[in-house]
C-alpha positions in Angstrom: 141.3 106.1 44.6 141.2 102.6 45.5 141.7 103.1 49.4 138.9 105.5 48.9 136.6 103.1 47.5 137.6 100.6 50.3 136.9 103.3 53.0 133.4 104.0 51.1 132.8 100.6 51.4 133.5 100.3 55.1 131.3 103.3 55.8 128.5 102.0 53.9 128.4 99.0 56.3 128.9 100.7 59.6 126.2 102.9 58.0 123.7 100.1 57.7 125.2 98.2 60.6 123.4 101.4 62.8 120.2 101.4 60.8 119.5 97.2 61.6 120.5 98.1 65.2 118.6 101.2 65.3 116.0 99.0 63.7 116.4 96.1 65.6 115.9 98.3 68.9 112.8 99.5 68.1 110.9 96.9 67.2 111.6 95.2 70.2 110.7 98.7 71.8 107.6 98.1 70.5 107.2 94.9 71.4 107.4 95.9 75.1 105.5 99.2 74.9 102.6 96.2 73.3 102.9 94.5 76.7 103.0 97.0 78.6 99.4 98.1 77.1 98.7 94.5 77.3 99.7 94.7 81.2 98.0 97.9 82.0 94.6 97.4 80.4 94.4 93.9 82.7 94.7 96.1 85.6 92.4 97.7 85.3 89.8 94.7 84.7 91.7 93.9 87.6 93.0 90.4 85.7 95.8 90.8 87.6 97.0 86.9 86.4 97.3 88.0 83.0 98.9 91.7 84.3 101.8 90.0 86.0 102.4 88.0 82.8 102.6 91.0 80.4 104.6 93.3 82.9 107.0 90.2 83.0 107.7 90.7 79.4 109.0 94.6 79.7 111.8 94.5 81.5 112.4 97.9 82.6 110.0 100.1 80.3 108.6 102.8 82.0 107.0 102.0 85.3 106.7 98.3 84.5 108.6 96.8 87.6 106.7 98.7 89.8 103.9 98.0 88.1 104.9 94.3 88.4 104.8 94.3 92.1 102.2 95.8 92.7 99.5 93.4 90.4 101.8 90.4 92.3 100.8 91.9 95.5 97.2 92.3 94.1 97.3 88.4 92.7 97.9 87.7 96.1 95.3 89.2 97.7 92.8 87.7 95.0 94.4 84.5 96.0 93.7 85.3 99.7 89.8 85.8 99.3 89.4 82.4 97.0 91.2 80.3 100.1 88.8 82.1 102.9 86.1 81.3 100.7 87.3 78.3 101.1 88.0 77.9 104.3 91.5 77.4 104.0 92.5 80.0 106.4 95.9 78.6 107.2 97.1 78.9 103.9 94.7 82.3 103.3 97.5 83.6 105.9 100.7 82.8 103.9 99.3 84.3 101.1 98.1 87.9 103.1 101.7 87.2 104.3 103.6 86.9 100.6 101.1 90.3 99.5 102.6 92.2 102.2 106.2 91.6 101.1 105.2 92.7 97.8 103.4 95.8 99.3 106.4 96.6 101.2 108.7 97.2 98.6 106.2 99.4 97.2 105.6 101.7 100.1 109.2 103.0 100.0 108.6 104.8 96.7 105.1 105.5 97.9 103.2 103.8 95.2 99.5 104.7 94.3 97.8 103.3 97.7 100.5 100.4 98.4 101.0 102.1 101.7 97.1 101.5 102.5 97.3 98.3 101.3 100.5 97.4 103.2 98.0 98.2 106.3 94.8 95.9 104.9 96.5 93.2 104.2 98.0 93.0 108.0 94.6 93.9 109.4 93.2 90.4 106.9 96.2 88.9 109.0 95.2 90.4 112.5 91.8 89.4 112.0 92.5 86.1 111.2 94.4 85.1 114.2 91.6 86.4 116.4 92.9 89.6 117.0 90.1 91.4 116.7 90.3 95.1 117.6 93.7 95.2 116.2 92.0 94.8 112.7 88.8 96.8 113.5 91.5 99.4 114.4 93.1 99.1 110.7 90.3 98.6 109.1 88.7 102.1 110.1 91.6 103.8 108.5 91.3 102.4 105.4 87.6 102.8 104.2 87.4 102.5 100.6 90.7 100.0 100.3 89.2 97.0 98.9 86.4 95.3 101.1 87.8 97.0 104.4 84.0 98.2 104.9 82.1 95.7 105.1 84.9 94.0 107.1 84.8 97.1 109.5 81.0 96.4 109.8 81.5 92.6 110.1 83.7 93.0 112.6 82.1 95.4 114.7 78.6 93.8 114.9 80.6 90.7 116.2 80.7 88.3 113.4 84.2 87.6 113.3 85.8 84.4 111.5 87.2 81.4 113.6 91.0 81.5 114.2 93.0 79.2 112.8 94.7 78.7 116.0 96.4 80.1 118.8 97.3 84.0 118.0 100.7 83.0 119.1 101.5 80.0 117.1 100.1 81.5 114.1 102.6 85.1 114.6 105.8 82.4 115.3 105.0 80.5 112.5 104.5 82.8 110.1 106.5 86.0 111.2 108.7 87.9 109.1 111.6 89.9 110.9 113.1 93.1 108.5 117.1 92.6 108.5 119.5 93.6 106.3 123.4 92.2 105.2 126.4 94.1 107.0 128.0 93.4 103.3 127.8 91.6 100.5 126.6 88.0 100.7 126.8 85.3 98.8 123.5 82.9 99.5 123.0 79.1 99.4 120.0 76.4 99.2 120.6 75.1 102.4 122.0 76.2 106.4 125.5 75.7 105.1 128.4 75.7 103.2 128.0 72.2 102.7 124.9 73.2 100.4 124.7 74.1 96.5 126.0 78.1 96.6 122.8 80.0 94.8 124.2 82.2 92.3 121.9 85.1 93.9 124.3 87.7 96.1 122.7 90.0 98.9 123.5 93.6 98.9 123.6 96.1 102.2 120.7 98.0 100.3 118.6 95.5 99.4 115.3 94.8 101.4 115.0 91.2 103.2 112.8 89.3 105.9 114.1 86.7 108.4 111.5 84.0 107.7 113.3 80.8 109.6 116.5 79.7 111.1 118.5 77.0 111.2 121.7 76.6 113.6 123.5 80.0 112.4 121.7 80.1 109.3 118.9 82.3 108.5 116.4 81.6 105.9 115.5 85.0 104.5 113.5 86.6 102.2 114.3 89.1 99.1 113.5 89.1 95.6 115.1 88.0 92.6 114.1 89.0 89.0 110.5 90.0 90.2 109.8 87.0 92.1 110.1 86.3 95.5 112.7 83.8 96.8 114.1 82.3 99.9 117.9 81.2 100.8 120.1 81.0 103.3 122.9 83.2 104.6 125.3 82.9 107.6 123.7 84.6 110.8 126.9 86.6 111.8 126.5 88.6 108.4 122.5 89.7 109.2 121.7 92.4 111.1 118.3 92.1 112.9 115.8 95.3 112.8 113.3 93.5 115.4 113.5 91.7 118.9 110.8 88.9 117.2 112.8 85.7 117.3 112.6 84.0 114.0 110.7 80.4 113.6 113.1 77.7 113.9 113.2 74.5 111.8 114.6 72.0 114.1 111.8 68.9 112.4 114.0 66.3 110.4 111.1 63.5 109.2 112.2 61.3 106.1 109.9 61.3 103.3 109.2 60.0 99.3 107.6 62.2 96.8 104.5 60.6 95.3 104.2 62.9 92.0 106.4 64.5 89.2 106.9 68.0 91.1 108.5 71.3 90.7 110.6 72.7 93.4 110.2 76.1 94.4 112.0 79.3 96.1 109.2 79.4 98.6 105.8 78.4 99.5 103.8 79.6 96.4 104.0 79.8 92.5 104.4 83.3 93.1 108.4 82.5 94.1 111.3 81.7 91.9 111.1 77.9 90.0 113.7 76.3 90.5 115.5 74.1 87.6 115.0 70.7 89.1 112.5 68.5 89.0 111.5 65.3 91.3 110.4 61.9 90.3 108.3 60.0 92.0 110.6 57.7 94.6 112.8 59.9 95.0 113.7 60.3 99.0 113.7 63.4 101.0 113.6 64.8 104.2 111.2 67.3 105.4 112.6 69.8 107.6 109.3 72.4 108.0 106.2 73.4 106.6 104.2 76.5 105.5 100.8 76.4 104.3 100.5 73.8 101.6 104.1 73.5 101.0 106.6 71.4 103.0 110.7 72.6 102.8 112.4 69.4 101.9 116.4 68.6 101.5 117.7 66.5 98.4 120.5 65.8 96.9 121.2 67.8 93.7 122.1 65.2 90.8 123.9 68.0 89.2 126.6 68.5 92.0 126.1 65.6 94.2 125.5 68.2 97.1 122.9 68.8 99.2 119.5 71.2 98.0 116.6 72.5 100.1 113.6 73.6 97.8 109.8 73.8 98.4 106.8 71.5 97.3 103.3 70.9 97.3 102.9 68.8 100.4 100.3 66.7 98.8 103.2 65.3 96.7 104.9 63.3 99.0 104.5 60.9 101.5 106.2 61.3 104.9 107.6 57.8 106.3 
């Protein structure tokens, strides 16, 4: 009798044990299912600021990583028309370029009209470097994607936007090359071993972009927990999809940040923060640029080794 009591017992609490679990789980379904309404209602007032914050709170529920990328993209591309209007064309391009990475990864699961936008946003780029029937070209495929139209009609009457600058330095500059990993690959915040290794590892299957290079290091392009980031990898272990030679960073100018900043992934808030932050004094080297960011090298206080990050040019000075 009394080891049946005990086993009772026992049952009772595994019993309840499953109901707070059951419990547990969905309330915090609910939670995400909230967001995800939250996320899907901004779309379509076309806040897609707000979208990309809710859609970050769901994890995986339902469609909410595609949906993710897709309002990033979108953000992007909101962010585009504010710099042209503007005049901040330069910096208009890196953010036309960051949209189509996003728009990329959509069109392989052939996503609403991600494939159409995968097209705009190249013909915004095309346009923009003074390539001007290359966009009018795109542009009269896509009637009806965003303001393709009235660009079509822009263009074709003549009024065309000044370049930033040469076609070619822009397209070297800016260029992304599709690769991918012969095998797994571990990554690192700088071209070399010598660097901080990033805990971020590269798969065969995973989509990347050759952005820069380095000696034998590329600087390439994937994404990590629905952000974009860039690190470095070994050039033996990257196979190259295109003939286009990738930008090289061979600058090396020493420099002193002026302001508290954060240091990012990439060029943009839409890439992965990283953990550190720099004081004002602190001495750097800048090594390239992109838009309104400059890539800098540090020293990491947290391992004493070498770091390369991105930050808002206007926060340091160069020497």
């Amino acid at each position: 009798m009394q080891k049946a009591g005990i086993w009772g017992i026992v049952f009772i609490l595994f019993l309840s044990l499953l109901i707070n679990s059951a419990v547990a789980e969905n309330i915090i379904s609910s939670d995400k299912a909230e967001w995800y309404r939250k996320g899907q209602i901004s779309m379509e007032l076309e806040n897609y600021a707000d979208a990309v914050e809710a859609f970050r709170q769901t994890g995986n529920y339902e469609q909410s990583k595609t949906l993710l990328t897709y309002c990033q993209g979108m953000l992007l591309i909101q962010e585009a028309n504010e710099l042209e209007g503007k005049g901040y064309l330069y910096e208009m391009l890196g953010s036309l370029k960051n949209a189509e990475s996003y728009f990329q990864l959509l069109s392989g699961i052939e996503y609403g009209e991600s494939q159409k936008l995968l097209y705009y946003v190249q013909a915004r780029q095309f346009e923009a470097k003074g390539l001007t029937q290359k966009a009018i070209d795109l542009y009269a495929e896509l009637m009806g994607i965003c303001d393709s139209d009235d660009r079509y009609l822009r263009l074709i009457n003549g009024i065309v936007i000044q370049p930033v600058t040469t076609p070619s330095v822009i397209y070297n500059k800016l260029t992304h090359i599709a690769a991918q990993v012969y095998q797994e690959t571990h990554t690192y915040d700088g071209p070399g071993s010598s660097y901080s290794k990033n805990d971020t590892i590269i798969f065969p299957d995973m989509f990347i972009s050759i952005v820069g290079q380095s000696g034998e290091w590329y600087l390439v392009e994937t994404t990590h927990d629905q952000y974009l980031i860039r690190l470095w990898v070994p050039k033996i272990r990257v196979l190259r999809k295109e003939p286009t030679e990738p930008y090289v960073f061979n600058s090396c100018v020493n420099g002193i940040i002026k302001n508290s900043t954060d240091i990012y992934y990439g060029p943009g808030q839409e890439y992965l923060i990283t953990e550190k932050v720099l004081e004002p004094g602190t001495p750097v080297t800048v090594i390239g640029e992109d838009g309104m960011y400059s890539l800098i090298e540090f020293v990491n206080e947290t391992n004493q080794l070498p770091m390369c990050g991105w930050v808002t040019s206007v926060n340091l000075t160069k020497k």
